[in-house]
RODO-2510 file (C-alpha; in nm, 4 decimals, decimal comma):
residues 278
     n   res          X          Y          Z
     1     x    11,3938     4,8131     3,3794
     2     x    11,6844     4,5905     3,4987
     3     x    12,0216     4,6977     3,6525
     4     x    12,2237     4,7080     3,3674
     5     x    12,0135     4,9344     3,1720
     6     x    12,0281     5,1640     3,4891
     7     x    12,4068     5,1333     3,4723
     8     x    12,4427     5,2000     3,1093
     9     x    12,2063     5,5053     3,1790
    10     x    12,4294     5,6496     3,4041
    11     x    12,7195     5,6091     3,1699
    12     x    12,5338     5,8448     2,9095
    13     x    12,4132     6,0643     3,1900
    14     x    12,8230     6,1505     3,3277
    15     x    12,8881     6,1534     2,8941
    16     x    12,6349     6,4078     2,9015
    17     x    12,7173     6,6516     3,1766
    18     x    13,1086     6,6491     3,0864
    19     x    13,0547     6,6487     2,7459
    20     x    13,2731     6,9699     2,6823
    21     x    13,5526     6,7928     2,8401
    22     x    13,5540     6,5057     2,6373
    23     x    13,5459     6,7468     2,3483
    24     x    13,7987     6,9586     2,4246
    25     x    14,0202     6,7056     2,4881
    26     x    13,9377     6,6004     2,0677
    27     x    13,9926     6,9544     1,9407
    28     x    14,3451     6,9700     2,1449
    29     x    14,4786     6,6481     2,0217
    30     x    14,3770     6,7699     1,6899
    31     x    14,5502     7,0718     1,7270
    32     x    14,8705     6,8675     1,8444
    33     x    14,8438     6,6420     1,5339
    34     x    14,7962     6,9324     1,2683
    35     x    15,0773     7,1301     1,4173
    36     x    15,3456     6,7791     1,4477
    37     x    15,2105     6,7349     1,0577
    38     x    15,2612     7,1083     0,9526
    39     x    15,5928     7,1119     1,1209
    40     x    15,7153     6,7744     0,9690
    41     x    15,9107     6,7918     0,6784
    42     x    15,7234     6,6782     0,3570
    43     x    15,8008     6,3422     0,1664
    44     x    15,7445     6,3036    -0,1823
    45     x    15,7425     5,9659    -0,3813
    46     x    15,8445     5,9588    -0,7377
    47     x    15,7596     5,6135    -0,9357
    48     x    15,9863     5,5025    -1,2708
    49     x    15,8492     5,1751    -1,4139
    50     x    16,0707     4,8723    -1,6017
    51     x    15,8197     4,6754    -1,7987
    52     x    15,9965     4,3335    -1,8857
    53     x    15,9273     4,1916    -2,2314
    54     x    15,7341     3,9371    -2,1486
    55     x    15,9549     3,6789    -2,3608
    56     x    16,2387     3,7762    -2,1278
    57     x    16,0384     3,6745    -1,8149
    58     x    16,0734     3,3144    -1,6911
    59     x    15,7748     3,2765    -1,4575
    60     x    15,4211     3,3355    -1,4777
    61     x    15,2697     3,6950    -1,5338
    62     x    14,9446     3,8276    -1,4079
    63     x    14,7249     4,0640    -1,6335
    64     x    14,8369     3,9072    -1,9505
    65     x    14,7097     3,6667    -2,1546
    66     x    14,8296     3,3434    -2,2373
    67     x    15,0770     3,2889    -1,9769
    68     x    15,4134     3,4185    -2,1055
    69     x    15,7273     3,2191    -2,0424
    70     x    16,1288     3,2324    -2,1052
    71     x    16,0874     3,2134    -2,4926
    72     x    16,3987     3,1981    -2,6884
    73     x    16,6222     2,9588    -2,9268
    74     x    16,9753     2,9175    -2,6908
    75     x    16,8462     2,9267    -2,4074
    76     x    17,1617     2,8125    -2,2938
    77     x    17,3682     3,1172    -2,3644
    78     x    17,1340     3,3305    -2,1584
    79     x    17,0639     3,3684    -1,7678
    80     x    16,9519     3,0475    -1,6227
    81     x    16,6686     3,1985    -1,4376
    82     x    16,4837     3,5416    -1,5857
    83     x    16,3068     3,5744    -1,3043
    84     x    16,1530     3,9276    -1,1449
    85     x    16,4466     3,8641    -0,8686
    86     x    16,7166     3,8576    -1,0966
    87     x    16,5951     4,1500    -1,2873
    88     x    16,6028     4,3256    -0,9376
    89     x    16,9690     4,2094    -0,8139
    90     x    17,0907     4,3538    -1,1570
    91     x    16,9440     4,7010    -1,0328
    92     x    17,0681     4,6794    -0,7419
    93     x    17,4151     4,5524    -0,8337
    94     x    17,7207     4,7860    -0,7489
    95     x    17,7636     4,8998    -1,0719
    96     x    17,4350     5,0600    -1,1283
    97     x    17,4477     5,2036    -0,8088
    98     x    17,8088     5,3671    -0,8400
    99     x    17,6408     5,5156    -1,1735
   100     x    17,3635     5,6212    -1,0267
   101     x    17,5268     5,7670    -0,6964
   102     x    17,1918     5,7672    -0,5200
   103     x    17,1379     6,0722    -0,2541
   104     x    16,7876     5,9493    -0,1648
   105     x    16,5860     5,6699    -0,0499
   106     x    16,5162     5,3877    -0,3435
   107     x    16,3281     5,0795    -0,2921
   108     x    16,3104     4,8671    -0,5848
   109     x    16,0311     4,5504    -0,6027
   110     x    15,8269     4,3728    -0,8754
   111     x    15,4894     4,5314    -0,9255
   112     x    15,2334     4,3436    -0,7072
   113     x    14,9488     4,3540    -0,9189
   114     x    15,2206     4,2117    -1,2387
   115     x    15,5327     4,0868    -1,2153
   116     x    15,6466     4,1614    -1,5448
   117     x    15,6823     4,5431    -1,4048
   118     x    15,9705     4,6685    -1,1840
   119     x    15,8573     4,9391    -0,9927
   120     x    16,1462     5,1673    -0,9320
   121     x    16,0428     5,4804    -0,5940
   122     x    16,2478     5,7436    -0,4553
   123     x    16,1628     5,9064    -0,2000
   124     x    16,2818     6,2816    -0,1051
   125     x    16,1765     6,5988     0,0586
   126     x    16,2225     6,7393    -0,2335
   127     x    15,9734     6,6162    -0,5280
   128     x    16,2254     6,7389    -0,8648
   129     x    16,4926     6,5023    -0,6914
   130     x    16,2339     6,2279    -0,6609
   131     x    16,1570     6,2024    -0,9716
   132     x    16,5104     6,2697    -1,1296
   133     x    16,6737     5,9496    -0,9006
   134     x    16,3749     5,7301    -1,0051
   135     x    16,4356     5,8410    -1,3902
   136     x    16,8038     5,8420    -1,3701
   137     x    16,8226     5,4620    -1,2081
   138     x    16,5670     5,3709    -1,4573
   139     x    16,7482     5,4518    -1,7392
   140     x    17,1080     5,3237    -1,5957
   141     x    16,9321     4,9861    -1,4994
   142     x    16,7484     4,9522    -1,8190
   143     x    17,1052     4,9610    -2,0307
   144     x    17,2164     4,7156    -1,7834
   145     x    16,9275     4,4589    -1,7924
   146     x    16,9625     4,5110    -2,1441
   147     x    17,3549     4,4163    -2,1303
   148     x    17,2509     4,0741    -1,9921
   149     x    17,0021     4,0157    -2,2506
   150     x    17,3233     3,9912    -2,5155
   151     x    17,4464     3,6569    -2,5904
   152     x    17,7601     3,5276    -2,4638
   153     x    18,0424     3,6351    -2,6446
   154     x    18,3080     3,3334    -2,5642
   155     x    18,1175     3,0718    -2,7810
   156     x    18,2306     3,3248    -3,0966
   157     x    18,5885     3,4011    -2,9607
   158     x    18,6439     3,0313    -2,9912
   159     x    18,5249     3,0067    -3,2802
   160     x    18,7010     3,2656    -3,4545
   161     x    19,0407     3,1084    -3,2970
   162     x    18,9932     2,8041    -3,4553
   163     x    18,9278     2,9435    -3,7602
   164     x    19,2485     3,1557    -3,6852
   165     x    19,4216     2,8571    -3,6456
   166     x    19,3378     2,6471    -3,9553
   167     x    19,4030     2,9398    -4,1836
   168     x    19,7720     2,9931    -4,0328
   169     x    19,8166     2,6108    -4,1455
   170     x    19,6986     2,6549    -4,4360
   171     x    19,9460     2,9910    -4,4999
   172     x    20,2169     2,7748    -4,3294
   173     x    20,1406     2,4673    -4,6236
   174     x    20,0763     2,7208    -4,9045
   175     x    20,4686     2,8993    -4,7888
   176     x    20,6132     2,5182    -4,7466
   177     x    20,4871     2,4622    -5,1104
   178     x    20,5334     2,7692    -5,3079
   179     x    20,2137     2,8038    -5,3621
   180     x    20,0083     3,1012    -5,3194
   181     x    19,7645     3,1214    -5,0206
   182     x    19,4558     3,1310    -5,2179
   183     x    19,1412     2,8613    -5,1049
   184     x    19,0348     2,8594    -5,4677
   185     x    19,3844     2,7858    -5,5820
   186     x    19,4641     2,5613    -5,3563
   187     x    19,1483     2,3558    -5,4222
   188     x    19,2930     2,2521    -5,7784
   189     x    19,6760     2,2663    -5,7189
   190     x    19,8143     1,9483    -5,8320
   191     x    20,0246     1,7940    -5,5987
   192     x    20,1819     1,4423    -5,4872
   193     x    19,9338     1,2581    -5,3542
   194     x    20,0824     1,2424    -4,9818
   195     x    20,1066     1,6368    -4,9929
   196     x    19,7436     1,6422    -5,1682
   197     x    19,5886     1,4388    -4,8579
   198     x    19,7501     1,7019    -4,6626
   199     x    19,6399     1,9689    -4,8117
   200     x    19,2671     1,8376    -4,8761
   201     x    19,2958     1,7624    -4,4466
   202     x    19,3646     2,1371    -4,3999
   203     x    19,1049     2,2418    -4,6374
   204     x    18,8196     2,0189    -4,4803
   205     x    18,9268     2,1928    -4,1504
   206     x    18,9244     2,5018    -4,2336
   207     x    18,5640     2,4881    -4,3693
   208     x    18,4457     2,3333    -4,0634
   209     x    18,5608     2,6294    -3,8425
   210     x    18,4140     2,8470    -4,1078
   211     x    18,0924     2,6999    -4,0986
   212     x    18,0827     2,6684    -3,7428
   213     x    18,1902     3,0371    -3,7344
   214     x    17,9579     3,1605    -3,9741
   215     x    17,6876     3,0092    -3,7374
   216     x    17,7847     3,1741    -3,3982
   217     x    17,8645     3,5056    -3,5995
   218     x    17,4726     3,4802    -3,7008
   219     x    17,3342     3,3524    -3,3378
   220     x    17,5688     3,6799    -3,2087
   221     x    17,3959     3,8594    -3,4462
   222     x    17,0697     3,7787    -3,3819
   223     x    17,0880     3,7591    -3,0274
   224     x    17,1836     4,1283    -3,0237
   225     x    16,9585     4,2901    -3,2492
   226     x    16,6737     4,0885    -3,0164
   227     x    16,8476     4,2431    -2,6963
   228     x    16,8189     4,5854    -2,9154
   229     x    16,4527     4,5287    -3,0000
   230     x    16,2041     4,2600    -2,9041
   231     x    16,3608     4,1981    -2,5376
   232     x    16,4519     4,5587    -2,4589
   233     x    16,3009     4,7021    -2,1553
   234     x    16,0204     4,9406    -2,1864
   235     x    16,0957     5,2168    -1,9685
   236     x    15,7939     5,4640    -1,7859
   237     x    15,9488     5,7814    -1,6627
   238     x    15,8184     5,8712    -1,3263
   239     x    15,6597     6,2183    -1,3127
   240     x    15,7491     6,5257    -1,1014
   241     x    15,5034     6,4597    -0,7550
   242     x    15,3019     6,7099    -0,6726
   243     x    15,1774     6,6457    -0,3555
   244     x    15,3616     6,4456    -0,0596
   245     x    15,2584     6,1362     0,0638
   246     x    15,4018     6,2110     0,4379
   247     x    15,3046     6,3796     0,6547
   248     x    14,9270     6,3117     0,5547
   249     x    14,7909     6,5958     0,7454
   250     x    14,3998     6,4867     0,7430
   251     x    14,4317     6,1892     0,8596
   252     x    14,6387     6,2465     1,1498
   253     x    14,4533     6,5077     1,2359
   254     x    14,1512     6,2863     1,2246
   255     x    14,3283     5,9963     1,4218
   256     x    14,4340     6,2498     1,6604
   257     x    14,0821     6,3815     1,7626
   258     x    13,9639     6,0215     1,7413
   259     x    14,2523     5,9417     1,9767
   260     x    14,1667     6,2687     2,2061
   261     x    13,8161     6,1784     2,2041
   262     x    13,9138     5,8565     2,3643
   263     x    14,1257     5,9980     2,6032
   264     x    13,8632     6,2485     2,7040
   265     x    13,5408     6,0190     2,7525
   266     x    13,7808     5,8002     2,9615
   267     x    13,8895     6,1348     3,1625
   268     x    13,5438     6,2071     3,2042
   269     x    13,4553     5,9133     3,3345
   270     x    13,7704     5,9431     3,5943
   271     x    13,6322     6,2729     3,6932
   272     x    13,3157     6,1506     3,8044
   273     x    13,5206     5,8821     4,0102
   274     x    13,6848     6,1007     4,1804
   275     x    13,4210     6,4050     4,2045
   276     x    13,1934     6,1561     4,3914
   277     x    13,1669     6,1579     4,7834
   278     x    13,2981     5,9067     4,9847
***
């Protein structure tokens, strides 16, 4: 037998005959921990879920198949970057949260396991206000997401001012002229040919601002029944919780008899320091 198997027997040996100490010192600290968990208010965690169309999404998803990517015909009239961090700053922008008013905890991230979900939790002591922030925020930050996935409205205002414009000139020409302010009319008046130039020069004008009208009418058009349909925001509704995930009573009592049982064989060993004779 060498020495250090003599010296680990006499470890088990002082384990052995102060073994009631080292266990009592487990139960109590698992007595402590059950009675801080018990005593500790409960926290309950309510999840709402944004899932992103994934033609709205401008980087690379995981658990979908192919790859989807910012898919769309102006991209220039949309967001320069649809990205999972954009889609979050809109949640948390001031005006969802003044709509929302908030009273509990909210942490809002892209999903982990895909980004093409925003994972909206609340956290409360009580579980029916969990869940109602979490479905309330949802729903406010859906409609705004959804705002921002319109197209931009000044391309048409311009447009319909210029066509404003040209058909004031041609009112103003067909008043100057006596005749009446009618494009099919005016098309086949007969005038001098100085005032005929004139007029044909208004005409052409005025059917370029149509057309170009006509076209940013239709883009408008289409870009918002898209925003109402194919790029809206799926929304999950988080359920009521019904259990808390703090305090998690188990396992701190667990960690607390593991941490007692520590404490205890290192007591016991301390004991028979000190119980020895010099």
């Amino acid at each position: 037998m060498t020495e250090d198997s003599f010296d680990l027997r006499g470890y088990f040996d002082v384990l052995i005959r102060r073994w009631k100490f080292a266990l009592a010192l487990a139960f109590l600290a698992a007595i402590a921990a059950a009675l801080v968990s018990f005593a500790t208010k409960p926290t309950y965690e309510a999840t709402a879920v944004i899932a992103l169309s994934p033609s709205t999404l401008s980087v690379l998803t995981t658990g979908q198949a192919p790859p989807y990517y910012l898919m769309v015909d102006s991209p220039q009239r949309l967001p320069p970057a649809y990205t999972p961090a954009y889609y979050v700053a809109l949640l948390q922008s001031n005006d969802v949260v003044a709509q929302v008013a908030p009273q509990t905890e909210v942490t809002i991230a892209p999903d982990g396991g895909d980004k093409s979900l925003i994972d909206i939790i609340a956290r409360s002591d009580d579980p029916q206000k969990a869940a109602s922030t979490a479905n309330k925020w949802m729903e406010i930050g859906a409609a705004r997401m959804q705002k921002a996935l319109l197209p931009n409205q000044d391309g048409l205002g311009a447009a319909q001012a210029r066509l404003d414009e040209a058909e004031q000139a041609l009112v103003k020409f067909s008043g100057d002229n006596g005749l009446d302010y009618d494009l099919a009319l005016l098309r086949k008046a007969v005038l001098s040919t100085d005032k005929r130039r004139e007029l044909d020069g208004l005409l052409r004008a005025h059917d370029v601002a149509e057309s170009v009208y006509l076209d940013f009418a239709k883009d408008t058009e289409r870009g918002g029944i898209l925003a109402a349909s194919a790029y809206a925001p799926t929304q999950i509704a988080a359920p009521i919780p019904s259990t808390p995930v703090t305090p998690k009573v188990a396992q701190n009592v667990l960690i607390g008899a593991a941490f007692g049982l520590l404490l205890g064989v290192l007591g016991a060993f301390a004991l028979e320091f000190f119980s020895r004779p010099r």
